[in-house]
Wavefront OBJ file of the C-alpha trace (Angstrom):
o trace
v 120.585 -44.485 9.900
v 123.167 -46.676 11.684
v 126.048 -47.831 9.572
v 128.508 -50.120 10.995
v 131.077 -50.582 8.044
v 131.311 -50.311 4.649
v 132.356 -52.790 1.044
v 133.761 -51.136 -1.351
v 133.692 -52.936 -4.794
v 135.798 -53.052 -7.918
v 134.586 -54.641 -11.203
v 135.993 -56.574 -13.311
v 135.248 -58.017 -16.615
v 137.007 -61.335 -15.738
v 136.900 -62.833 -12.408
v 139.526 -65.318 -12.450
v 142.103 -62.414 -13.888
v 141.068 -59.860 -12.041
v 141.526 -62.313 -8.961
v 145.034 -63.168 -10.011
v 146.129 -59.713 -10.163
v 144.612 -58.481 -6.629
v 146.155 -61.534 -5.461
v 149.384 -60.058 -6.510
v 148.794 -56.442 -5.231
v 147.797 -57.744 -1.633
v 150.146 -60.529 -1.203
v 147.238 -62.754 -0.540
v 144.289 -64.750 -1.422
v 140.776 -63.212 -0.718
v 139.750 -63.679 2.747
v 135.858 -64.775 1.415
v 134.464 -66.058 -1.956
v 130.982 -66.076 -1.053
v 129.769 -66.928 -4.537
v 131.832 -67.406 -7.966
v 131.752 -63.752 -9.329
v 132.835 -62.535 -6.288
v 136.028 -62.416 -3.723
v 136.644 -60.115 -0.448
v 139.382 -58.957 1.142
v 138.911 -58.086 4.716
v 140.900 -55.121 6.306
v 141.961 -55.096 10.074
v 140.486 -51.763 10.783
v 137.942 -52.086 9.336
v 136.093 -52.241 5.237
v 136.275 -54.998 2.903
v 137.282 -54.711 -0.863
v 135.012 -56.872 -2.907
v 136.338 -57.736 -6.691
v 132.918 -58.480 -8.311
v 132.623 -59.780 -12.344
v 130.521 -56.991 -14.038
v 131.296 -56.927 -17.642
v 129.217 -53.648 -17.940
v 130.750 -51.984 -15.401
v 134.097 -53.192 -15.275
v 136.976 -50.245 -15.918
v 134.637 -47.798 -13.616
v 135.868 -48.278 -10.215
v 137.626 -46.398 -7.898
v 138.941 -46.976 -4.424
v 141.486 -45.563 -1.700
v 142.881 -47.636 0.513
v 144.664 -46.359 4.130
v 148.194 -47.170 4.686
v 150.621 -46.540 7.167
v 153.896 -45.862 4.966
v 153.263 -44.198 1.627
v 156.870 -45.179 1.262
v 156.512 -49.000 1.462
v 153.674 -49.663 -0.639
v 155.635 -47.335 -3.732
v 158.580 -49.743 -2.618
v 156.060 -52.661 -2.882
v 155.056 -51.502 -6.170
v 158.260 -51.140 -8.258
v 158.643 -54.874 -7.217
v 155.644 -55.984 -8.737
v 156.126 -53.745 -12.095
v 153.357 -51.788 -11.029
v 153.429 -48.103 -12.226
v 152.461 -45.202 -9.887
v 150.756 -43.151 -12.391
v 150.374 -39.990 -10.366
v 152.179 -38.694 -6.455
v 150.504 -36.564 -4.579
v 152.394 -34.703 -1.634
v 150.285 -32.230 1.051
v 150.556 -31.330 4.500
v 147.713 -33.709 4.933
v 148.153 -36.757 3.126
v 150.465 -38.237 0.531
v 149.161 -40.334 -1.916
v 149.548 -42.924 -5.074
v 147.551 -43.945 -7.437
v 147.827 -47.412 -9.636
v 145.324 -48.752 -12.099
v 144.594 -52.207 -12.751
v 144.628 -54.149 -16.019
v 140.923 -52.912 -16.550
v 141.316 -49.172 -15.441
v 139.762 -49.396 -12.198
v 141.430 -47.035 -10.566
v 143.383 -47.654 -6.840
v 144.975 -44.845 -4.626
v 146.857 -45.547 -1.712
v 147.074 -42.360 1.037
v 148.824 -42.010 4.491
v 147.072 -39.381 6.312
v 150.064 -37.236 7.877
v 147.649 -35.940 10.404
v 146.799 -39.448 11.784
v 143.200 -39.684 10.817
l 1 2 3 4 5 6 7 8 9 10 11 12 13 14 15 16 17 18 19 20 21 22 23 24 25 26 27 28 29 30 31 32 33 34 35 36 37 38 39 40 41 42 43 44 45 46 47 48 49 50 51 52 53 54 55 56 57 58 59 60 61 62 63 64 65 66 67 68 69 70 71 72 73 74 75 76 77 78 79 80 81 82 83 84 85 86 87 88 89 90 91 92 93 94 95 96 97 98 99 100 101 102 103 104 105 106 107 108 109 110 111 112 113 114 115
């Protein structure tokens, strides 16, 4: 098999809340809203994060996304009242993760080795 990216998806219960908040988190409306229970957010390296209503599976999601500066996005954070629930600190990566209103959970990680 050939694979030339890759979705990741987050449910959500609620579409239109669960839209508002990522809205908030990424400073930006989705990129795509193909059809009305879902919205995508495209990344410039690469991926898309789809937000998908799923009342059965909503609260079960889980998702890392890349950054450059761990530093920025905790910085980020504490402006939007949005709690980093655990830190993680390695000679690899350093890491945060958030959940959203539903439980889905997001982690953030800069790879210190450049990956």
């Amino acid at each position: 098999m050939n694979f030339k990216n890759v979705y990741a998806g987050i449910m959500t219960s609620d579409i239109e809340k669960g839209l508002e908040w990522y809205i908030n988190l990424f400073d930006r409306k989705s990129d795509y809203n193909p059809m009305k229970i879902l919205h995508e957010w495209d990344f410039p390296n690469g991926g898309v994060l789809q937000l998908v209503e799923d009342k059965k599976r909503a609260g079960s999601s889980s998702i890392t996304l890349l950054v450059d500066n761990i530093e920025k996005v905790k910085e980020n954070l504490a402006k939007k009242n949005i709690k980093a629930e655990q830190q993680t600190n390695s000679e690899i990566a350093k890491t945060i993760t958030i959940f959203d209103p539903e439980n889905n959970r997001i982690t953030f990680a800069e790879n210190i080795q450049g990956r």
